[in-house]
C-alpha positions as a LaTeX table, in Angstrom:
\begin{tabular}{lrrr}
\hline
Residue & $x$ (\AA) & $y$ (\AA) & $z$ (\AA) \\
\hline
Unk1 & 137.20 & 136.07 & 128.77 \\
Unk2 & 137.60 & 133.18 & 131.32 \\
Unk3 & 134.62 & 132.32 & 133.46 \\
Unk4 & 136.67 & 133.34 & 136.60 \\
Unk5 & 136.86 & 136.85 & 135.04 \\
Unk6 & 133.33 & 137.15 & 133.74 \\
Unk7 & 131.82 & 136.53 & 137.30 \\
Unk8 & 133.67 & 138.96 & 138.57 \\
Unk9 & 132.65 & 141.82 & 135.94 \\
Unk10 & 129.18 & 140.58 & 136.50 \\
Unk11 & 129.42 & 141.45 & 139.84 \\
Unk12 & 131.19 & 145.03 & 139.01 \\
Unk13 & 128.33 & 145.73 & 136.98 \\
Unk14 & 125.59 & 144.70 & 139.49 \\
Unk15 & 127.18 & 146.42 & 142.29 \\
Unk16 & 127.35 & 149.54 & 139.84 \\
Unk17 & 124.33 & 149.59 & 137.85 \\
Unk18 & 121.37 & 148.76 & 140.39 \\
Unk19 & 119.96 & 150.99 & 143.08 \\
Unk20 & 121.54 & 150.19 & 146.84 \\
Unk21 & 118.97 & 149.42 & 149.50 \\
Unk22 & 118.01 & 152.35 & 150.90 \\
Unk23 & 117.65 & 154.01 & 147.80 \\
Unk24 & 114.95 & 151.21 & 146.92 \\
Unk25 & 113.22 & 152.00 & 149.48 \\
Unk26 & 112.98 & 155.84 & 148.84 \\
Unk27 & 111.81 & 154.26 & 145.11 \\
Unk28 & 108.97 & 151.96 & 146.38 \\
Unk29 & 107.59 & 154.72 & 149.23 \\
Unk30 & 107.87 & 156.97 & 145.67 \\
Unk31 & 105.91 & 154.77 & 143.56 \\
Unk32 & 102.91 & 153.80 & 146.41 \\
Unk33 & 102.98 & 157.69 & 146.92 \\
Unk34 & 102.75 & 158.33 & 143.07 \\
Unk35 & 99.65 & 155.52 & 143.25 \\
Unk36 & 98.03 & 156.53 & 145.79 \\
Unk37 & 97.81 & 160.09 & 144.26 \\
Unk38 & 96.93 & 158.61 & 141.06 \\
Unk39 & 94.21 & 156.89 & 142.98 \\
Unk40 & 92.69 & 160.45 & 144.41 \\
Unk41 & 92.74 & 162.18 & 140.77 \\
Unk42 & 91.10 & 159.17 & 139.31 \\
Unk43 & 88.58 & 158.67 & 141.96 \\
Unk44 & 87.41 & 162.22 & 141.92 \\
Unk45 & 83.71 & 162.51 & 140.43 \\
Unk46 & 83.17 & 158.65 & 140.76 \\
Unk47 & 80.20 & 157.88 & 142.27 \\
Unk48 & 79.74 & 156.27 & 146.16 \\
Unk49 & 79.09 & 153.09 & 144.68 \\
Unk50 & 82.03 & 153.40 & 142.41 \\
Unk51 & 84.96 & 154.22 & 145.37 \\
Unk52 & 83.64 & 150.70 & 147.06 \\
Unk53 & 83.39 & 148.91 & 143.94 \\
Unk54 & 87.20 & 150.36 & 143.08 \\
Unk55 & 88.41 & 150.00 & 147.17 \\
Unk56 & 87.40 & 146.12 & 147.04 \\
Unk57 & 89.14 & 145.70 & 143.30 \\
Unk58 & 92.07 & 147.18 & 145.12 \\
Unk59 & 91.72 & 144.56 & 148.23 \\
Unk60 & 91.39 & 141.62 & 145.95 \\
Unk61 & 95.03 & 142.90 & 144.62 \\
Unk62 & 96.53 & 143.44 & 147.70 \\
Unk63 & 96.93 & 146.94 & 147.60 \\
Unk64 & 96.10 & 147.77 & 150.70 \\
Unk65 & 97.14 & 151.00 & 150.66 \\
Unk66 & 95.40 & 152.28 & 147.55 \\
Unk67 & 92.06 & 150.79 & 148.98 \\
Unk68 & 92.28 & 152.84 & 152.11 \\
Unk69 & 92.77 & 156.17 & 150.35 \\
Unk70 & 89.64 & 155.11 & 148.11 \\
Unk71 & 87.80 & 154.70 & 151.39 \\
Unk72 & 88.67 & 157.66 & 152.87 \\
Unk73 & 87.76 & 159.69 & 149.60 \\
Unk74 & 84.40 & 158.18 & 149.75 \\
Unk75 & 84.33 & 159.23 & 153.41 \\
Unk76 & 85.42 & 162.49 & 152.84 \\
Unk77 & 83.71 & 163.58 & 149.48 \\
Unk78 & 80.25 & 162.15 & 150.10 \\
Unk79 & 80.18 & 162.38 & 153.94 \\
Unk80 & 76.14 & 162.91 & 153.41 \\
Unk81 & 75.24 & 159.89 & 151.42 \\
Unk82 & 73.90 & 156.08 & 153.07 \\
Unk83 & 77.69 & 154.12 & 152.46 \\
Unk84 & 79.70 & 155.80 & 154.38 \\
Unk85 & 79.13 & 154.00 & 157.35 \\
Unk86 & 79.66 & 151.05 & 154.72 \\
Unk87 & 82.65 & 152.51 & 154.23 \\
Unk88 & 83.90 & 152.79 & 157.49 \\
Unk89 & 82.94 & 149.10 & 158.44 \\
Unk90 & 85.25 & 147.91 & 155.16 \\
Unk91 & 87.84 & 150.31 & 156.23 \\
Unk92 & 87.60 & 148.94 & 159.90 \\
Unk93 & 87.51 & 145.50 & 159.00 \\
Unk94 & 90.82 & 146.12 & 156.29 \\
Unk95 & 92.88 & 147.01 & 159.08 \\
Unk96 & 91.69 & 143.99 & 161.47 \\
Unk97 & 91.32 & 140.80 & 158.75 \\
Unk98 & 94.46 & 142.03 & 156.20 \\
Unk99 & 96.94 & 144.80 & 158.09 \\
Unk100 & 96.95 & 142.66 & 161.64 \\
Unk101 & 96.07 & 146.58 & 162.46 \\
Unk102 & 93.99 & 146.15 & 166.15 \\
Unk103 & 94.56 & 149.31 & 167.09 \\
Unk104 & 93.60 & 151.06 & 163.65 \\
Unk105 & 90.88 & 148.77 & 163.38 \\
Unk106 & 88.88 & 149.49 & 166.40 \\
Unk107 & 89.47 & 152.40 & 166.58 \\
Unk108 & 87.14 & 152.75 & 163.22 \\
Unk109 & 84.87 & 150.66 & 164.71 \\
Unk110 & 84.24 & 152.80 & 167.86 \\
Unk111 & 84.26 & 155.98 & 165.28 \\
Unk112 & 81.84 & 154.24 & 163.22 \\
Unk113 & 79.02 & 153.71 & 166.38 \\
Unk114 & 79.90 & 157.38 & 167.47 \\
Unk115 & 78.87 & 158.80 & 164.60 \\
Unk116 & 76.05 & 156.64 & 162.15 \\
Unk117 & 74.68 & 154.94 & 165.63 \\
Unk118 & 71.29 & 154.42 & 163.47 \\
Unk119 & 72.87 & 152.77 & 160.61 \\
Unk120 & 72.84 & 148.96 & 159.85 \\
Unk121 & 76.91 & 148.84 & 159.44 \\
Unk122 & 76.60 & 150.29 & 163.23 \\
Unk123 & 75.03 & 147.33 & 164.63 \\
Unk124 & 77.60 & 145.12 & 163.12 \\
Unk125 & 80.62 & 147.44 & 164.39 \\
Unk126 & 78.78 & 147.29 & 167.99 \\
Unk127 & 78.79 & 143.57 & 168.29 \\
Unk128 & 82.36 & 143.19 & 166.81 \\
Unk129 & 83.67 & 145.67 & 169.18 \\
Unk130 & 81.75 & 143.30 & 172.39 \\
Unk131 & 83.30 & 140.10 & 170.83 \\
Unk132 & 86.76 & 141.77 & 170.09 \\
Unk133 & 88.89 & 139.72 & 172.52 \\
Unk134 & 87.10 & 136.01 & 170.72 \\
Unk135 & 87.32 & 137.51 & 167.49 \\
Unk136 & 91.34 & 137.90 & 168.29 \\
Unk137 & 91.63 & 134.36 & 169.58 \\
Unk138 & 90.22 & 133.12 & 166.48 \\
Unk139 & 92.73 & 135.22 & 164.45 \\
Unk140 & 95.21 & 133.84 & 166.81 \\
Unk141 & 94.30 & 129.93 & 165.27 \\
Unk142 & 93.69 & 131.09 & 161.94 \\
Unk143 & 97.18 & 132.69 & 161.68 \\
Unk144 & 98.81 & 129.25 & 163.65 \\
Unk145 & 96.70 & 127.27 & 160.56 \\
Unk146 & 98.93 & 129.19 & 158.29 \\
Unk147 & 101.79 & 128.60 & 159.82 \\
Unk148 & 102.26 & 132.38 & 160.38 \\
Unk149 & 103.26 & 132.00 & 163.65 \\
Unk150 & 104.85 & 135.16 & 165.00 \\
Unk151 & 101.91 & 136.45 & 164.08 \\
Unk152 & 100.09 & 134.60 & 166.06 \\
Unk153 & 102.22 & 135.09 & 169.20 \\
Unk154 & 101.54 & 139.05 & 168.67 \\
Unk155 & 97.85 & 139.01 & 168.12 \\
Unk156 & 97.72 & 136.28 & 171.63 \\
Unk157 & 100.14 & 138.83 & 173.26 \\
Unk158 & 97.71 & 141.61 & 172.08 \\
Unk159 & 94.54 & 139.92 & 173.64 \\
Unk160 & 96.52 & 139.87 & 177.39 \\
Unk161 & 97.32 & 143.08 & 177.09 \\
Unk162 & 93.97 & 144.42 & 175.74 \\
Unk163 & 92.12 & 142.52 & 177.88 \\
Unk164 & 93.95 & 141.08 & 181.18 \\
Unk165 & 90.76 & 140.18 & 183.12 \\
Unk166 & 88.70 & 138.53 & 180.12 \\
Unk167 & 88.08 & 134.82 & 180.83 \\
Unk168 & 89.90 & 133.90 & 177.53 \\
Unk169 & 93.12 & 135.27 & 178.04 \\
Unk170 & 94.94 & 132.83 & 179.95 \\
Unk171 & 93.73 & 130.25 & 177.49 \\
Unk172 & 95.93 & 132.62 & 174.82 \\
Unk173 & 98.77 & 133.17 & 177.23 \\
Unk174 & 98.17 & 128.72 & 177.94 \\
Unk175 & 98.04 & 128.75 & 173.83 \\
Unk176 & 101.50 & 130.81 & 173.49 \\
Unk177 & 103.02 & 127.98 & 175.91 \\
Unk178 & 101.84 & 125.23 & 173.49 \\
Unk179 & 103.54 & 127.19 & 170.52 \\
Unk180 & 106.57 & 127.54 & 171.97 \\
Unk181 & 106.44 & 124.32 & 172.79 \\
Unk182 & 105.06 & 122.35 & 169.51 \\
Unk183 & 105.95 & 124.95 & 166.99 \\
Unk184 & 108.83 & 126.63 & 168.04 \\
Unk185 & 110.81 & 124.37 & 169.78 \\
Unk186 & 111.86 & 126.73 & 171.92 \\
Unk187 & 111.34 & 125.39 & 175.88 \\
Unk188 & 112.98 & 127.91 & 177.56 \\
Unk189 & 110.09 & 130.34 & 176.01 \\
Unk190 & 107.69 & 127.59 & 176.97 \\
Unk191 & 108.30 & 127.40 & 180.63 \\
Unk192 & 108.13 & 131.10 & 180.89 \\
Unk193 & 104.92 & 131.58 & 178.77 \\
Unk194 & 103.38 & 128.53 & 180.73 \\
Unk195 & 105.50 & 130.22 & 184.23 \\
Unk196 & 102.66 & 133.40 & 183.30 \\
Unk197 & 99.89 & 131.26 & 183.39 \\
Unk198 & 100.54 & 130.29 & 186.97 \\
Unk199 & 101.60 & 133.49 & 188.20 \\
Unk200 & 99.04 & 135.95 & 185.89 \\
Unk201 & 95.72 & 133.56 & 186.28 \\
Unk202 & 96.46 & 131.73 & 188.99 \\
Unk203 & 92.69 & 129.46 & 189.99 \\
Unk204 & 91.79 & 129.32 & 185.94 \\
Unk205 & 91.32 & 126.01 & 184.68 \\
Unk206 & 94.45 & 126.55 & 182.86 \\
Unk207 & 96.91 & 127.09 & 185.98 \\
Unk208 & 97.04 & 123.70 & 187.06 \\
Unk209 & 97.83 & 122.28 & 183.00 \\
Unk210 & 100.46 & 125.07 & 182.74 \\
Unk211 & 102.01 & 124.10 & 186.38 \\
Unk212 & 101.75 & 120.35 & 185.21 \\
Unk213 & 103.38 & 121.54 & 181.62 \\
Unk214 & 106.83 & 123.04 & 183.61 \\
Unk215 & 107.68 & 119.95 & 185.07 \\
Unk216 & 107.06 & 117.69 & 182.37 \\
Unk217 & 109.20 & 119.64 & 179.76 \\
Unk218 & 111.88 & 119.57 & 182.88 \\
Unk219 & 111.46 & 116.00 & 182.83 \\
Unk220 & 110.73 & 114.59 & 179.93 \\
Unk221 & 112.57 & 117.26 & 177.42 \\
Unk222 & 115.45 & 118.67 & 179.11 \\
Unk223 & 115.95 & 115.82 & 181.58 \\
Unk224 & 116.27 & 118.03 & 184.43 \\
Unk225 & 114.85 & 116.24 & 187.45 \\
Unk226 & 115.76 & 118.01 & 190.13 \\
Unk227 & 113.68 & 120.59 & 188.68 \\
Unk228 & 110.86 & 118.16 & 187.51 \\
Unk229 & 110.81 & 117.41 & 191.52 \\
Unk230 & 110.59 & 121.00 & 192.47 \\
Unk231 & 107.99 & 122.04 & 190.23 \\
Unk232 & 106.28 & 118.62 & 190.51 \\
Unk233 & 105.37 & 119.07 & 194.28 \\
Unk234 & 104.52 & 122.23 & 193.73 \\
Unk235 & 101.83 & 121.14 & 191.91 \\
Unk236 & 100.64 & 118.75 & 194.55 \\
Unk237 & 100.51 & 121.22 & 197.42 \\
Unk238 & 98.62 & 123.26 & 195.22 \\
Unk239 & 96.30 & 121.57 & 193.46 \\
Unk240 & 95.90 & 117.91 & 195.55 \\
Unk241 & 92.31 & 117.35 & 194.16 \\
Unk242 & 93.65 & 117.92 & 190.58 \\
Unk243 & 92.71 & 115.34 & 188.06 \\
Unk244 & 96.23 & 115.69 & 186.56 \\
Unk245 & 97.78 & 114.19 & 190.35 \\
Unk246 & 97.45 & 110.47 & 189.39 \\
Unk247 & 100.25 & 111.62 & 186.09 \\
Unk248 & 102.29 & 113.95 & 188.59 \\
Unk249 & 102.77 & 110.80 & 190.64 \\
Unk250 & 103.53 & 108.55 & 187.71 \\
Unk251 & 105.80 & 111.18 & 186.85 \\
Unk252 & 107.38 & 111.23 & 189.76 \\
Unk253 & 108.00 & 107.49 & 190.28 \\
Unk254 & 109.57 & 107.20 & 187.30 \\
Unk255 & 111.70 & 110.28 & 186.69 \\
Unk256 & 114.82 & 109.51 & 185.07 \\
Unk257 & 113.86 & 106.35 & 183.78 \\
Unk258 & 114.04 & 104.96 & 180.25 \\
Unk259 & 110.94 & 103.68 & 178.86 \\
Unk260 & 112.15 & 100.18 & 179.00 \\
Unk261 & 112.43 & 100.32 & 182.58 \\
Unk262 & 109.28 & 101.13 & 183.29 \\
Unk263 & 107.08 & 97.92 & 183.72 \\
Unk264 & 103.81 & 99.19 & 182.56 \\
Unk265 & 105.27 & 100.62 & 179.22 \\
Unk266 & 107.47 & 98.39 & 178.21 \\
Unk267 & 105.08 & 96.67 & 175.62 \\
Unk268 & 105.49 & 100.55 & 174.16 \\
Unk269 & 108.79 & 99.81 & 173.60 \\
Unk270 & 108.30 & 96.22 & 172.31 \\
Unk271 & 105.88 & 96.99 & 169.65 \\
Unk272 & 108.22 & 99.90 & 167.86 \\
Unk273 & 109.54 & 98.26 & 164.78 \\
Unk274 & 113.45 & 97.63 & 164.90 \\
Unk275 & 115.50 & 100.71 & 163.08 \\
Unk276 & 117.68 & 99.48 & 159.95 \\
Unk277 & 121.04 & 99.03 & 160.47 \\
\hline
\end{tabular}
């Protein structure tokens, strides 16, 4: 059989013999299910101490899943005995540190206070739930570290809407400019991230950097200077006092022009070593 002919049957028989996509699917949701109730049988008659000991082995594997059902079958079957509220706080901080789960996560949190207010775990869950909107910012940069960065746009985006008047969101919705702008490339999304600054938190010390940050991506990335003009007086009738207004003006005097033109950075120029030919 020619090679032609073998690659072909090869592909017959793949097509033929494995399952389509959907019906994988259907197969994994099976086989967590199957797990998870696997999980329940096995944990039944283990000790408190036993369900943590078994929910962390499952964390450390990544099954997430399996280690909230162990949780809740602490919860459920011993709700009497001193770790539960352990429980709760490991559940709680599952679905904020691996899931990306805010909602989920807080929510145990809150449920955790309500109901073991007297309980050390309690005091822990009260002063994560009063730092929430830092504790998200810090996500945010831990997740941009790890290059995970639509993940990091969606926990910033989460902190605005969570928590519009806290004095750290419009450094998040100032940080989701500078991602756009450094990480994704994308300047279109960076104007209009940095456009919410000015318009959202307008007299934070962010609003004058993000009205500064529109007219030098107009100028010095898309080489649009009629709107580097427009957005560039802008900022000084708005902000004349600024310590940014001695750039704007550089800026402005020398919009359009290569570097080699401009007197004061020409030694920039001089001192880049020549490209091969």
């Amino acid at each position: 059989m020619g090679k032609s002919v073998a690659k072909r049957y090869d592909v017959r028989l793949n097509s033929a013999t494995f399952l389509t996509e959907p019906m994988e699917k259907k197969m994994r949701s099976k086989i967590v299910l199957i797990g998870i109730l696997l999980v329940l049988l096995a944990s039944c008659g283990k000790s408190p101490n036993k369900l943590l000991e078994l929910a962390d082995d499952h964390i450390k594997a990544g099954e997430y899943e399996l280690a909230i059902s162990t949780y809740n079958e602490l919860i459920e079957s011993h709700s009497e005995d001193t770790l539960v509220p352990e429980a709760y706080y490991r559940l709680a901080r599952l679905h904020l540190d691996r899931m990306s789960d805010y909602d989920r996560g807080f929510e145990i949190l809150t449920e955790l206070t309500s109901k073991y207010p007297t309980s050390k775990t309690s005091s822990m869950a009260d002063a994560d739930i009063i730092y929430f909107p830092e504790w998200l910012k810090n996500m945010a940069e831990s997740q941009r570290n790890k290059k995970e960065i639509q993940k990091t746009v969606n926990t910033l985006n989460y902190l605005i809407g969570h928590y519009p008047k806290h004095e750290i969101s419009p450094k998040a919705q100032y940080l989701i400019g500078d991602i756009y702008m450094n990480d994704l490339r994308d300047f279109s999304k960076a104007i209009g991230s940095y456009n919410k600054v000015v318009e959202l938190f307008y007299g934070s010390d962010q609003d004058a950097h993000a009205q500064f940050m529109i007219g030098y991506i107009y100028a010095n990335v898309l080489n649009d200077n009629e709107k580097a003009k427009e957005t560039y007086a802008v900022f000084l009738e708005k902000y004349p006092k600024h310590e940014l207004v001695p750039s704007v003006r550089f800026e402005l005097e020398y919009l359009g022009m290569d570097i080699n033109e401009i007197p004061v950075l020409k030694h920039i120029a001089g001192d880049q070593p020549a490209l091969p030919q």
